[in-house]
N, C-alpha and C positions, 0 to 999 in steps of 0.2 A: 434449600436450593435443589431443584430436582437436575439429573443429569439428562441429555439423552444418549444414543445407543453407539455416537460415533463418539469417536477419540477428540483429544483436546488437541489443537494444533499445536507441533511442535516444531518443525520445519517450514516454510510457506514454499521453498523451491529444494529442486533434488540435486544433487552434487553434478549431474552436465549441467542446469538449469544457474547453476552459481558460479560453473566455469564459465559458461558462455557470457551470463553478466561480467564478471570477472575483467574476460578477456578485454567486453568492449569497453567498458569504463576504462580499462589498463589503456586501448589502442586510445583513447578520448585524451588521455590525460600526459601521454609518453610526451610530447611534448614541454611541459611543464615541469618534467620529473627529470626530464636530461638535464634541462638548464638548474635546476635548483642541485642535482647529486655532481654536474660536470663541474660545478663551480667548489663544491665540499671536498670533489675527493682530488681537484688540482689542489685546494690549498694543502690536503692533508697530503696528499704526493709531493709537493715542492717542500714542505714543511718538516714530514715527520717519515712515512715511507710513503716509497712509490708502488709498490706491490698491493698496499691496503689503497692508496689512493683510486688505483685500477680496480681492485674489487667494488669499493664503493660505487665507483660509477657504473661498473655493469649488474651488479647484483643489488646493489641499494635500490632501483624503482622496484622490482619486482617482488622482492620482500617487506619491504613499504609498503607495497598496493594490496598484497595476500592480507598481511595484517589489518590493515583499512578497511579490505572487503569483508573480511572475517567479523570485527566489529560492526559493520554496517550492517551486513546480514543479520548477525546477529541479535540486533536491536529490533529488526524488524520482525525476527522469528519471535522474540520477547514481546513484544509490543500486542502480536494476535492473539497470542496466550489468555494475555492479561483481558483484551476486548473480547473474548468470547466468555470469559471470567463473569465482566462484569456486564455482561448482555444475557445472562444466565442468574443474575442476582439483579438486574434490572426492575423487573414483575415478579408478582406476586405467584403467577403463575405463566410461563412462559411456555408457548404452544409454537412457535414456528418463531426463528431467529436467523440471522446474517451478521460474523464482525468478519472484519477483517483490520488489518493492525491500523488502518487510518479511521476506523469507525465501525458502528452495528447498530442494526434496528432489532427488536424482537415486537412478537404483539401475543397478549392475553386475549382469547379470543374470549372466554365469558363473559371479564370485564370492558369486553370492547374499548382495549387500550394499545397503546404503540408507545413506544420506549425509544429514543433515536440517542445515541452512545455518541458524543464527540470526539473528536483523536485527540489523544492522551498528548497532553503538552511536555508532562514529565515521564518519566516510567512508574516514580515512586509517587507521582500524581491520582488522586482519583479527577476521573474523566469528566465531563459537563453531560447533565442528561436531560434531555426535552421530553417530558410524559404528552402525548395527544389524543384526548377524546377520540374513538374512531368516528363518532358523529359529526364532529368538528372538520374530518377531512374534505374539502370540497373537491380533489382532483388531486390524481397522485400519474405521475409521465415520467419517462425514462429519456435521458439525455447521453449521446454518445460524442463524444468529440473528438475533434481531428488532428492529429497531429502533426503541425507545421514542420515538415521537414525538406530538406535540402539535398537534390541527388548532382552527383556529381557528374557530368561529361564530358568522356574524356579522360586526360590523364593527367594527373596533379600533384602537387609536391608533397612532402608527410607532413608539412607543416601546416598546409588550407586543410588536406585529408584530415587531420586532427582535429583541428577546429571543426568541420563539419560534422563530425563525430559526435563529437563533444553536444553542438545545436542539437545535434539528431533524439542524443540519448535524453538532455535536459526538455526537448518539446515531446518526446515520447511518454514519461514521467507526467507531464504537468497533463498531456491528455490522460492519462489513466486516472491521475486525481481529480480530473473535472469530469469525470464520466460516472454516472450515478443514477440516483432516483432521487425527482424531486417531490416531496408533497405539501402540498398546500392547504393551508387551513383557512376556515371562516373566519375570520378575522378583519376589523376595518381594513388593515394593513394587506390584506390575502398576505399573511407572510409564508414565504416559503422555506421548505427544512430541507438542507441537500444529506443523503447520504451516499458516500462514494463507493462504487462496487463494478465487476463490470458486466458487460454487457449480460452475459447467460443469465445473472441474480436479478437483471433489472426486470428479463422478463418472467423471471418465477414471481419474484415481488408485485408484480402488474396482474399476476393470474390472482393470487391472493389477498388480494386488494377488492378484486373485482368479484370475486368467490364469497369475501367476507362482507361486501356491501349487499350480495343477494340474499346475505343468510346460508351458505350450504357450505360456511366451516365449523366443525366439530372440536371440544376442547380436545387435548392428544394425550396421550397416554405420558408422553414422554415427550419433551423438548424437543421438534425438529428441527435440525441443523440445514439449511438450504444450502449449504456449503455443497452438499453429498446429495444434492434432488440431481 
């Protein structure tokens, strides 16, 4: 497996980038976390003591959510590791690649091939990988989508604020996963292969598509990571 010249991801965001998710998911979710900790910590206050009961309810959501988020993150920092792994052992020789933790394409430019890396179902899972002739590609288009969100006007109680929080974060999310490159191959079916990435990668992918249909890409010395173009 040949490497290239940048680092293996081992983070995907920086520590404001994990507060700030942090926060909003926390503010999304405070709702849900009162009612579940107000209900624990009156039984264990009428029950057992009233001092821990108090604790629990005001320290239980937020050291719940740190830990939550810490795993969360965490999965997904694990997750790009592993897809930039196996988008680097995808081809035989790997000249220009994209993972990110929900997916990766790479392409062999001699053998005029592309490698399209599926999101890992498990972590200890090896991933699903679609090989496509670059001959075969009839059309490859970059797809950005919107994310149906809900603004608030006016002024509203914490408990609709939450909920619309909550929509905001969940349609923001599901737009980043449907936003991608699609390419389409010859096939009776034209079926199509989505890889999800966002916008900047779609249009590096779209230059190198259209680079390599003319002919004027050269094998590379070294695995380019588009991550870093």
């Amino acid at each position: 497996m040949r490497v290239p010249a940048t680092p293996r991801p081992v983070k995907l965001h920086t520590g404001m980038q994990r507060f700030v998710i942090g926060m909003r998911s926390f503010t999304a979710a405070l709702i849900p976390y009162v009612f579940v900790f107000g209900i624990i910590g009156a039984i264990v206050g009428m029950n057992y003591n009233e001092v821990l009961g108090l604790n629990l309810v005001f320290f239980g959501p937020p050291v719940t959510h740190i830990l939550f988020e810490r795993w969360r993150l965490g999965t997904f920092d694990r997750a790009a590791g592993l897809m930039w792994d196996f988008s680097l052992k995808s081809l035989k020789h790997v000249d220009y690649f994209w993972s990110g933790w929900n997916g990766a394409i790479a392409l062999d430019v001699e053998a005029r091939k592309i490698a399209i890396i599926h999101r890992l179902v498990h972590l200890k899972a090896t991933p699903e990988i679609t090989f496509i002739p670059f001959d075969k590609i009839i059309d490859c288009h970059g797809h950005i989508a919107g994310a149906n969100t809900i603004e608030i006007i006016g002024s509203a109680g914490p408990m609709l604020k939450g909920e619309v929080d909550w929509h905001n974060a969940k349609a923001e999310d599901k737009a980043r996963l449907e936003t991608g490159l699609y390419i389409v191959v010859d096939e009776i079916s034209s079926k199509k292969h989505f890889v999800s990435m966002p916008p900047g990668a779609i249009q590096i992918w779209q230059r190198i598509m259209t680079k390599m249909k003319a002919g004027e890409l050269k094998p590379e010395s070294k695995p380019v990571d588009t991550a870093h173009l």
